[in-house]
N, C-alpha and C positions, 0 to 999 in steps of 0.2 A: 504494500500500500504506500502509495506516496505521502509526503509529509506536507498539509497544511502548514506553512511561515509565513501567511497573511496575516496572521489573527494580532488583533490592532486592542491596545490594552486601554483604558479610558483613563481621564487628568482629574479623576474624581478626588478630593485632597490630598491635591499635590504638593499644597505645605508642608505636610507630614515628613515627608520625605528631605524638603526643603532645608528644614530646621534640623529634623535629623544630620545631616551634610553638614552644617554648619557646626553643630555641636560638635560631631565626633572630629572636624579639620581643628574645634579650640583646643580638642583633644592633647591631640599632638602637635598643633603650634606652642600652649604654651608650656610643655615635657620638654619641647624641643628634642623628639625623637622622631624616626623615621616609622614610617609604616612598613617597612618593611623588615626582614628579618634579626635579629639582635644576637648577642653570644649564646644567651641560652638556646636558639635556633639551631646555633652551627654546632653546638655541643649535642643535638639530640638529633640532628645529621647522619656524624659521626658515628652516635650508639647505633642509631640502626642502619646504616648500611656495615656496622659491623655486629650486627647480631643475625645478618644472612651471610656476610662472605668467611667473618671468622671459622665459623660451623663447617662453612664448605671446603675451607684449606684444610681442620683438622681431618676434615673427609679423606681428601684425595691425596692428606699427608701420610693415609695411614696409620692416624694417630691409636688406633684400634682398629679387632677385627672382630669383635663384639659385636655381632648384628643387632641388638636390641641399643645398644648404644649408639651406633652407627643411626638407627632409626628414630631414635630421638635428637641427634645431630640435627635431621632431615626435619624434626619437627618447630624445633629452633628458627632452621631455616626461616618456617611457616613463619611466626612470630616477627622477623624479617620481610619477609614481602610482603607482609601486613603494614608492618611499623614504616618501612620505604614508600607505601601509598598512601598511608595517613597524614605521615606530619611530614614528608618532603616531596617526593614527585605532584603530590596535590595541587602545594602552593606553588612550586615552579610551574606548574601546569595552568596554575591563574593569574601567574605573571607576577604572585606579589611575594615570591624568597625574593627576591631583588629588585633595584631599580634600575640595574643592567641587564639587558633584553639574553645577551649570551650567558650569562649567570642559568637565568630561567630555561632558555634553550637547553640550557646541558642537562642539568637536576630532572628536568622535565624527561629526558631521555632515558634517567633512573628506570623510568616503565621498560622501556624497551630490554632495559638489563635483566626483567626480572621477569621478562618471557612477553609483555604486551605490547601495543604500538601506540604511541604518544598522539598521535594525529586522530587515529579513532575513538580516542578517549576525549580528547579536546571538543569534538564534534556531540558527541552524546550528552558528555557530560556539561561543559560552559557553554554550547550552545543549545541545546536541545530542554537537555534537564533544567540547569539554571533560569534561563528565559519564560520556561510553558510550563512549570514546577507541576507535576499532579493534572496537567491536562492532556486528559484521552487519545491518543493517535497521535501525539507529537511528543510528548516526554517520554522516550524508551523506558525510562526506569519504573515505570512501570505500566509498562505494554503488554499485551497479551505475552504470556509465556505458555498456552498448551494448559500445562497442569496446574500452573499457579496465577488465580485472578488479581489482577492488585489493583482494580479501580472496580468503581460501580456501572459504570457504562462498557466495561469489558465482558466477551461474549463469557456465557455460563454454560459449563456441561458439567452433567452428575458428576463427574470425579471430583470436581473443585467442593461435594460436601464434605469431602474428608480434610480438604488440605491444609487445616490447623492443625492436623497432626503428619502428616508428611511434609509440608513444605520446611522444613529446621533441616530432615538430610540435604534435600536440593543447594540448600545455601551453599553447603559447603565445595560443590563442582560450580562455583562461579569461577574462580579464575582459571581452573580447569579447563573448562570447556570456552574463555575467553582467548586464552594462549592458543591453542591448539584447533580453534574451530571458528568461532565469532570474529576474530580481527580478520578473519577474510573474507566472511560473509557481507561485514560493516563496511568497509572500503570499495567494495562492488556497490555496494548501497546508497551509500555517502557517494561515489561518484558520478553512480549513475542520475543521485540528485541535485549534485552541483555544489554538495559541500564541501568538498575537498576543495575547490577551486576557490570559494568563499574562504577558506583560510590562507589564501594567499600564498599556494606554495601546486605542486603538479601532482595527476596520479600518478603518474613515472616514478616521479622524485617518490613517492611515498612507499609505491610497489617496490623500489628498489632498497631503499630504508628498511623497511619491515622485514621485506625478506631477508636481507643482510641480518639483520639482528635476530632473526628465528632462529637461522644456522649459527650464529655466535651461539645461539644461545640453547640451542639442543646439543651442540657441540660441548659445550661445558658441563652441560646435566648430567649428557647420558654418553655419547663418545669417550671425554675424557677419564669419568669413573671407570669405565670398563677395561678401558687400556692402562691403569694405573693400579687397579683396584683386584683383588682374588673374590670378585662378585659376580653372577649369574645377570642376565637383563633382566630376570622379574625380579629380582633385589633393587635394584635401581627403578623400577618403575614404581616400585610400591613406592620407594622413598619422595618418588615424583609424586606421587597421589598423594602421602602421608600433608609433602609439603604445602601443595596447595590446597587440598580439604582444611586444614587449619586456614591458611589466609584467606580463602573462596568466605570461610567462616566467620572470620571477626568482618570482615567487610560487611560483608551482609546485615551483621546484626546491629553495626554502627548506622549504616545507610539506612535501613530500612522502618525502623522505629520512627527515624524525624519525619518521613511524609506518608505512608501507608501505618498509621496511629490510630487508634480510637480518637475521635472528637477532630481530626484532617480535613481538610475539603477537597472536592473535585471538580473545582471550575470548569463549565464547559460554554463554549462560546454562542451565540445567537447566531442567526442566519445568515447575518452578515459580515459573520469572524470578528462580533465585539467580544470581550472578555467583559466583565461586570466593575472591575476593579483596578486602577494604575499596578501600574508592574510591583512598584512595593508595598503596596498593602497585601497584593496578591502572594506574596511571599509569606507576610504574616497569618496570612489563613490557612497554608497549604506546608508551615514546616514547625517543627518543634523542638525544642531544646530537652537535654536529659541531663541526670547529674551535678550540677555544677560545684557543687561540695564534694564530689572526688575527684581529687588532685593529681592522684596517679594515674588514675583512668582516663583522665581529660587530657593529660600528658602524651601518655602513651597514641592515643588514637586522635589525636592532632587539632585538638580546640573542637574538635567537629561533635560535641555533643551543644557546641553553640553555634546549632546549626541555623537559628533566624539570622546571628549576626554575619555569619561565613556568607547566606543567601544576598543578603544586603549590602556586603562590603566582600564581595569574592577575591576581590583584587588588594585588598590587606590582611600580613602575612597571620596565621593564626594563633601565635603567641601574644596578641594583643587583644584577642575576643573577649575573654574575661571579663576586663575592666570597662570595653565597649559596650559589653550585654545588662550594664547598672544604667546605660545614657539611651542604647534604643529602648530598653524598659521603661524608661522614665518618657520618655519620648512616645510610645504607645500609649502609654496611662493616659497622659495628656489628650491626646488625638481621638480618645474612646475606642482604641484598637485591641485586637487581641495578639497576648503576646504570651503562645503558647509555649509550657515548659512543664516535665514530667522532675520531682523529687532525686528519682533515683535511677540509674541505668535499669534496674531489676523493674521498675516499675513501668518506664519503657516498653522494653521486653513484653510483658506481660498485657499492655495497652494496645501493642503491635500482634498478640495472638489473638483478643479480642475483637481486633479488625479483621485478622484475618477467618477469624470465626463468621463474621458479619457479612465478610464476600464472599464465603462459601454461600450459601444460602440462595437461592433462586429467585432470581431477583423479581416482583410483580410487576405488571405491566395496568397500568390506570388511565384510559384516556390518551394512551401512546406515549406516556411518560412512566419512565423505571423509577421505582419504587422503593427502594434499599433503607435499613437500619444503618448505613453507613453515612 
């Protein structure tokens, strides 16, 4: 299906927004800091691009031949290409680790290191998702996926009554089946719709990129172990599965609670591709915050359980969210907006099987409008 990119968002209290911009620029005028990344950044960088390649060298150093240890090496890893797309390929990917464009370019490449392709994340994700948050047929993330419904306006078949309790294995073959299946399918897609070109760079250029980096990067996985290593190919594959069912995992359960939530909306546009709402309010009804009183958590998985503030300032780096998320709060109150935010990850979680209980359900049809508890 082709993607609607008409759909024209309305100026409906555009002050909101207005004041917000201004508060959060006194922010950092009068800190006199940048918005962009700070030492604590570069320091949590570091840990995690080495908390997937440390793992990988003990691998293929031979540091053991303890398979059960060896497989928890591989799950490490996981924890790594988790922690590398949360709090650093993210922000290079939104332009705001730096306020040097090759800074971001390179960081941003971190994907590609870690099996996916920068370009078709860029597309999905700051174009697609960012922009149409939670609306129907243009936000992939949550598009029909087959088994798993993640909107109200997505088609229903009998299997989706179970899938608050199947959909938790699925999470975990997201990068999985991203590496190895989707960045090809997405780049024929995004081509053949002209987004590739919208980002200002070729399909060539990017066919040749990707696939460069697939062969770097299956060469290292699985080549290299085997020639280095007194390991069988299904030894190495599991630890390929091991790795990414962990990271396919925490991703999932970061991403998926802030917009597919109990109490989320699902803007869908009028006849003539209006949306109801200016782009940043529409943000506020369609994402939610979790946690903000766990520090390690928030740490770890890259400011993004403040997820209204990352929606609204995508382009400032996420070690500043914290203290932003007291000024757009305060700035919602103001406006009579809502300024959605769950307690606790756990609670989250739990908000987010709830929904997904509610789009299992068949949806009614009233008058030729769907009908949903959602």
């Amino acid at each position: 299906m082709s993607l609607n990119l008409n759909l024209k968002f309305s100026n409906n209290q555009k002050d909101f927004f207005v004041t917000l911009n201004q508060r959060v620029n006194t922010y950092f005028k009068t800190r006199n800091i940048e918005r962009t990344a700070n030492n604590e950044m570069v320091v949590k960088t570091i840990f995690m691009f080495s908390l997937y390649l440390v793992p990988y060298f003990l691998l293929i150093g031979g540091i053991t031949s303890n398979p059960w240890i060896m497989l928890g090496l591989c799950a490490v890893m996981g924890l790594g290409v988790a922690g590398i797309g949360l709090s650093v390929m993210h922000d290079a990917n939104h332009g705001a680790y730096s306020n040097k464009q090759w800074v971001n370019n390179l960081l941003g490449l971190s994907l590609n290191l870690v099996g996916g392709h920068a370009l078709n994340w860029k597309v999905q994700h700051n174009v697609l998702h960012h922009t149409y948050t939670n609306v129907h047929d243009v936000d992939e993330d949550i598009s029909p996926r087959g088994i798993i419904r993640m909107a109200p306006a997505s088609r229903w078949i009998p299997l989706h009554k179970f899938q608050h309790y199947y959909a938790w294995f699925f999470y975990g073959l997201m990068t999985l089946v991203w590496v190895t299946v989707k960045d090809f399918s997405r780049i024929i897609k995004y081509q053949r719709e002209g987004l590739v070109k919208k980002q200002r760079t070729s399909a060539t250029r990017e066919w040749i990129i990707m696939l460069t980096t697939k062969v770097i990067y299956f060469t290292y996985i699985f080549v290299i172990p085997l020639w280095l290593l007194p390991v069988s190919f299904w030894q190495v594959v599991i630890g390929f599965v091991v790795m990414h069912y962990i990271a396919g995992f925490i991703l999932a359960m970061i991403f998926q609670p802030a917009h597919v939530i109990e109490g989320t909306e699902y803007p869908l546009p009028d006849k003539q591709g209006n949306l109801e709402n200016s782009w940043a309010i529409h943000q506020l009804h369609t994402t939610t915050n979790f946690g903000h009183k766990e520090k390690l958590f928030s740490w770890y998985v890259g400011g993004l359980n403040y997820q209204v503030e990352h929606h609204l300032f995508p382009n400032i780096c996420h070690v500043h969210y914290r203290d932003l998320a007291k000024i757009v709060e305060q700035t919602a109150t103001e406006f009579n907006l809502p300024y959605k935010s769950k307690e606790t990850f756990f609670e989250a979680v739990a908000a987010h099987a709830r929904q997904l209980k509610a789009l299992s359900e068949k949806p009614v049809h009233k008058n030729g409008v769907i009908a949903v508890a959602a």
